[in-house]
N, C-alpha and C positions, 0 to 999 in steps of 0.2 A: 411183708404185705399187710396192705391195715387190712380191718374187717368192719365194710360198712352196712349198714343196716340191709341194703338193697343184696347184697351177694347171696344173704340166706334167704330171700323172697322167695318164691314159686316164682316161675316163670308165667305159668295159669293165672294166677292173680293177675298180674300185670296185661299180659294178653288181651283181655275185656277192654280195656284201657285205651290200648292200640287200635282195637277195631274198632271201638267208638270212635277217634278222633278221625281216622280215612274216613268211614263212612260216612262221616257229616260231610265230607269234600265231595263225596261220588265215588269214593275210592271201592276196593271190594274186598273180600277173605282173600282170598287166591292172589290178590296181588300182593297182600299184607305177608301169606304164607312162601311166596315164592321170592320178596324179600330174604325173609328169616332164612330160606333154605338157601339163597345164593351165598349168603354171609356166612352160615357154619356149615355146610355140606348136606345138613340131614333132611332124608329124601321129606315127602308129605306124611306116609305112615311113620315115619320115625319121630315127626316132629309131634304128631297128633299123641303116639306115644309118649313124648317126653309132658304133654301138657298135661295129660290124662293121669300120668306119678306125680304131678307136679314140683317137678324138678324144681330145685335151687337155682337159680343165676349160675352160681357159683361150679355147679356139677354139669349146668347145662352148656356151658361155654366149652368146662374142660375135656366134659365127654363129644364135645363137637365134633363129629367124623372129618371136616378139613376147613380149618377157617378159612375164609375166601382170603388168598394171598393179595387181591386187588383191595382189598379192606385199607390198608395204607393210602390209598388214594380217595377215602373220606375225610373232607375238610369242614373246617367251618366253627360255627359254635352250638355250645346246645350244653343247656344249667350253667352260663354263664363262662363255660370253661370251651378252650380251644380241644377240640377234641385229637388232633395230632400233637397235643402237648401234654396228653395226660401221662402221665408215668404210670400209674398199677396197669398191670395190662388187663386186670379180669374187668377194672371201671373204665379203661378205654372200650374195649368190647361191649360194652355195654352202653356204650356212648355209642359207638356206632351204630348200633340196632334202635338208639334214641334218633340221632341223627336220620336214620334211614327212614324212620316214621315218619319225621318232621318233613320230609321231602319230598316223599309218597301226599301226606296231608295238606301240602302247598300246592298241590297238582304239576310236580314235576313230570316227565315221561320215563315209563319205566325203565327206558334204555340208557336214561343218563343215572337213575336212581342205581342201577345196578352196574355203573360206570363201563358201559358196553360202549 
């Protein structure tokens, strides 16, 4: 597995990031939050937890209580790259959680965002 600059991030860092770009759409926390928790399992205290240690990417992924099995069925693109064709899996995961923004901030509906 390579090692890109992004897997040792904080996931905190990056967070600020996300909620900036929903909010400019209308978007809210809670739908940003309830994203992240559909994708990796972890409840709202668990997540608020991980931002507050500021986990790694790398540790936040792996310690993920259940990645969403329906995560396979994110398409698309997003950094240029097809995100069902990444090979590492820790920068697909990660790609998803890019993806899952980018879709939440285009004013998708939460129920397709969360492929329900």
């Amino acid at each position: 597995m390579s090692n890109h600059k992004i897997f040792d991030m904080s996931v905190a860092s990056v967070y600020p990031l996300y909620l900036k770009k929903i909010e400019k759409k209308g978007r809210t926390k809670e739908e940003l939050d309830q994203v992240i928790t559909w994708l990796t399992g972890y409840d709202a205290l668990s997540l608020d937890e991980q931002l507050k240690k500021e986990t790694s990417f790398r540790d936040f992924f792996e310690e993920a209580p259940e990645f969403n099995e329906n995560a396979k069925l994110i398409k698309g693109v997003i950094c240029g790259y097809r995100v069902e064709e990444i090979e590492d899996s820790l920068m697909q995961k990660i790609r998803y959680l890019d993806k899952l923004v980018d879709e939440l901030a285009k004013g998708k509906k939460i129920e397709k965002v969360l492929r329900s």
